[in-house]
C-alpha positions as CSV (number, residue, x, y, z in Angstrom):
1,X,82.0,134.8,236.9
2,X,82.6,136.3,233.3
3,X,86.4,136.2,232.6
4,X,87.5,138.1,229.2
5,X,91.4,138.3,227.9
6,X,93.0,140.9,225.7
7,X,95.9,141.4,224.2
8,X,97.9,144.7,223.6
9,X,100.8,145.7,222.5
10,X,102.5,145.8,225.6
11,X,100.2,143.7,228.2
12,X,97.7,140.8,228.7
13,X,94.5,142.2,230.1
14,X,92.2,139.5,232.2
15,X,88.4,141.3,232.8
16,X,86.4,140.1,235.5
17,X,83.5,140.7,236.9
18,X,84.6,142.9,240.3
19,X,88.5,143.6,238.6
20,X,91.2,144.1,235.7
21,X,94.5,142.0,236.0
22,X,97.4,143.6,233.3
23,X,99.9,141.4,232.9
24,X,103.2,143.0,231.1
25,X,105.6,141.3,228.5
26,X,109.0,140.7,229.1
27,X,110.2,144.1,227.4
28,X,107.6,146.0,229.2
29,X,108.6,144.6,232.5
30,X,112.8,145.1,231.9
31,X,111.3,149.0,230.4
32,X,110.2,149.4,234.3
33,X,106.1,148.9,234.1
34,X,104.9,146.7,236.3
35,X,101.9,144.5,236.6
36,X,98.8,145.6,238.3
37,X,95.4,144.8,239.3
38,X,92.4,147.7,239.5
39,X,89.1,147.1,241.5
40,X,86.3,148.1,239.3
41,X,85.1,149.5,242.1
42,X,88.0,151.8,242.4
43,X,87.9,153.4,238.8
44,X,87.3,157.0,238.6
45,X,87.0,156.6,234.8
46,X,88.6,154.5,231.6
47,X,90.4,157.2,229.5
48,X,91.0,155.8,226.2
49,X,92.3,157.0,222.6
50,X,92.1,155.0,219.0
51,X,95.5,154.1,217.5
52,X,96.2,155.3,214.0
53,X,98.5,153.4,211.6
54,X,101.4,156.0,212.7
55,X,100.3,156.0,216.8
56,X,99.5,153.5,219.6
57,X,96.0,154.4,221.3
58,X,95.7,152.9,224.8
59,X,92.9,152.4,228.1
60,X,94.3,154.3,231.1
61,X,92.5,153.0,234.0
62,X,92.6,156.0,236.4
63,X,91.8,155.8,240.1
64,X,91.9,158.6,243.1
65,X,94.0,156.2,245.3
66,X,96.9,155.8,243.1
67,X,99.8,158.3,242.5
68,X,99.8,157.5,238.8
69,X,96.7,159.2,238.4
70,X,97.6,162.7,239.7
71,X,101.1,162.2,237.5
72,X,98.8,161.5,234.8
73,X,97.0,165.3,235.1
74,X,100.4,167.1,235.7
75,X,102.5,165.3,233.4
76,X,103.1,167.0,230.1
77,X,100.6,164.7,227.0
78,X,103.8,162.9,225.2
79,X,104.2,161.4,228.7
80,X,101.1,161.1,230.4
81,X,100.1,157.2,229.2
82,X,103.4,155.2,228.3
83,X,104.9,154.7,231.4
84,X,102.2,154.2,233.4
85,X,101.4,150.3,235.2
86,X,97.6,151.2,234.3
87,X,97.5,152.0,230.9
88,X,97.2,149.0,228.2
89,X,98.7,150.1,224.6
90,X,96.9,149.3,221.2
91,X,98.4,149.2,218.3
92,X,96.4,150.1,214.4
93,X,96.2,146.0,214.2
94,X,94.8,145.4,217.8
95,X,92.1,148.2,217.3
96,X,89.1,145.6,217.1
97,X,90.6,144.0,220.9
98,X,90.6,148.0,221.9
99,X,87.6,148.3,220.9
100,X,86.0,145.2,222.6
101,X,87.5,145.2,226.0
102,X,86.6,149.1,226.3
103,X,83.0,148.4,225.6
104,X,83.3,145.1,228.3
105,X,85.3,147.2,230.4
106,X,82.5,149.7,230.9
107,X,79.6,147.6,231.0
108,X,81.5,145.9,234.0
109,X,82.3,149.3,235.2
110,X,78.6,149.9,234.9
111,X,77.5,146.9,237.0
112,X,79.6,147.7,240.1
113,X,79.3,151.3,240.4
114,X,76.6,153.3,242.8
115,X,74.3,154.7,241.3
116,X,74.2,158.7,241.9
Protein backbone atom coordinates (compact mmCIF):
# COMPACT_ATOMS: atom_id res chain seq x y z
CA UNK A 1 0.00 0.00 0.00
CA UNK A 2 1.48 3.44 -1.28
CA UNK A 3 0.61 6.05 1.33
CA UNK A 4 1.56 9.82 0.21
CA UNK A 5 0.91 13.18 2.54
CA UNK A 6 0.36 16.75 1.48
CA UNK A 7 0.05 19.72 2.96
CA UNK A 8 -2.13 22.75 1.91
CA UNK A 9 -3.00 25.73 3.14
CA UNK A 10 -5.94 24.72 4.81
CA UNK A 11 -5.79 20.62 5.08
CA UNK A 12 -3.50 17.57 5.39
CA UNK A 13 -4.14 15.32 2.41
CA UNK A 14 -3.23 11.33 3.01
CA UNK A 15 -3.23 9.36 -0.73
CA UNK A 16 -3.77 5.87 -0.82
CA UNK A 17 -4.00 3.49 -3.04
CA UNK A 18 -8.12 2.89 -3.14
CA UNK A 19 -8.85 6.66 -1.20
CA UNK A 20 -8.04 10.38 -0.21
CA UNK A 21 -8.28 11.32 3.65
CA UNK A 22 -8.34 15.55 4.10
CA UNK A 23 -7.76 16.35 7.34
CA UNK A 24 -8.58 20.21 8.22
CA UNK A 25 -6.68 22.65 10.56
CA UNK A 26 -8.00 24.00 13.47
CA UNK A 27 -9.21 27.33 11.69
CA UNK A 28 -10.60 25.45 8.85
CA UNK A 29 -12.57 23.25 11.12
CA UNK A 30 -14.06 26.37 13.61
CA UNK A 31 -14.61 28.20 9.60
CA UNK A 32 -17.30 25.10 9.28
CA UNK A 33 -15.21 22.56 6.69
CA UNK A 34 -15.14 19.37 7.78
CA UNK A 35 -12.92 16.46 7.27
CA UNK A 36 -13.64 13.90 4.62
CA UNK A 37 -12.65 10.84 2.94
CA UNK A 38 -13.34 10.18 -1.07
CA UNK A 39 -13.15 6.55 -2.67
CA UNK A 40 -11.12 6.84 -5.70
CA UNK A 41 -13.45 4.90 -7.03
CA UNK A 42 -16.11 7.42 -6.48
CA UNK A 43 -14.31 10.45 -8.33
CA UNK A 44 -16.06 11.84 -11.33
CA UNK A 45 -13.01 13.96 -11.92
CA UNK A 46 -10.06 16.11 -9.89
CA UNK A 47 -10.81 19.82 -10.91
CA UNK A 48 -7.77 21.78 -10.07
CA UNK A 49 -6.40 25.48 -10.68
CA UNK A 50 -2.58 26.89 -10.08
CA UNK A 51 -2.28 29.51 -7.31
CA UNK A 52 -0.65 32.74 -8.27
CA UNK A 53 1.32 34.98 -5.79
CA UNK A 54 -2.10 37.13 -5.39
CA UNK A 55 -4.66 33.73 -5.36
CA UNK A 56 -4.90 30.25 -3.69
CA UNK A 57 -5.33 27.45 -6.42
CA UNK A 58 -6.92 24.25 -5.01
CA UNK A 59 -7.94 20.21 -6.09
CA UNK A 60 -11.72 19.85 -5.79
CA UNK A 61 -12.40 16.30 -5.70
CA UNK A 62 -15.91 16.00 -7.27
CA UNK A 63 -18.17 13.00 -7.05
CA UNK A 64 -21.97 12.29 -8.36
CA UNK A 65 -23.02 11.08 -4.82
CA UNK A 66 -22.25 14.08 -2.84
CA UNK A 67 -24.41 17.28 -2.68
CA UNK A 68 -21.20 19.43 -2.76
CA UNK A 69 -20.81 18.58 -6.23
CA UNK A 70 -24.08 19.78 -7.70
CA UNK A 71 -23.49 23.14 -5.37
CA UNK A 72 -20.28 23.22 -6.98
CA UNK A 73 -21.96 23.64 -10.78
CA UNK A 74 -24.78 26.04 -9.53
CA UNK A 75 -22.89 28.05 -7.27
CA UNK A 76 -21.62 31.38 -8.57
CA UNK A 77 -17.13 30.94 -9.33
CA UNK A 78 -16.04 33.27 -6.12
CA UNK A 79 -17.89 30.52 -4.14
CA UNK A 80 -17.79 27.43 -5.86
CA UNK A 81 -14.25 25.85 -4.08
CA UNK A 82 -13.71 27.57 -0.57
CA UNK A 83 -16.15 26.20 1.37
CA UNK A 84 -16.37 22.99 0.24
CA UNK A 85 -15.02 19.60 2.64
CA UNK A 86 -13.56 18.32 -0.80
CA UNK A 87 -11.54 20.89 -2.05
CA UNK A 88 -7.68 21.25 -0.68
CA UNK A 89 -6.28 24.97 -0.98
CA UNK A 90 -2.66 25.75 -2.34
CA UNK A 91 -1.06 28.56 -1.76
CA UNK A 92 1.99 30.33 -4.49
CA UNK A 93 4.59 28.62 -1.80
CA UNK A 94 2.86 25.09 -1.73
CA UNK A 95 2.61 25.01 -5.65
CA UNK A 96 5.39 22.21 -6.01
CA UNK A 97 2.96 19.83 -3.24
CA UNK A 98 -0.06 20.93 -5.72
CA UNK A 99 1.59 19.95 -8.29
CA UNK A 100 2.82 16.49 -6.89
CA UNK A 101 -0.22 15.10 -5.27
CA UNK A 102 -2.35 16.16 -8.54
CA UNK A 103 -0.09 14.11 -10.67
CA UNK A 104 -0.24 11.08 -7.72
CA UNK A 105 -3.75 11.73 -7.36
CA UNK A 106 -4.42 10.84 -11.00
CA UNK A 107 -2.22 8.10 -11.62
CA UNK A 108 -4.17 6.58 -8.54
CA UNK A 109 -7.26 7.68 -10.07
CA UNK A 110 -6.02 5.90 -13.16
CA UNK A 111 -5.40 2.55 -11.45
CA UNK A 112 -8.85 2.10 -10.05
CA UNK A 113 -11.09 3.30 -12.62
CA UNK A 114 -12.91 0.98 -15.43
CA UNK A 115 -11.82 1.15 -18.38
CA UNK A 116 -14.52 2.55 -21.04
Amino acid sequence: MTVKTYKGFNAKVTLYDDRVEIKRGLTARIGGTEDCVVALTDLVQPLSKSPTPLLNGYVFLATDSDPAHLKYWADAPKTKIGGQRQAILFTWFQRSAQADFLAALLEAWGSVRPPN
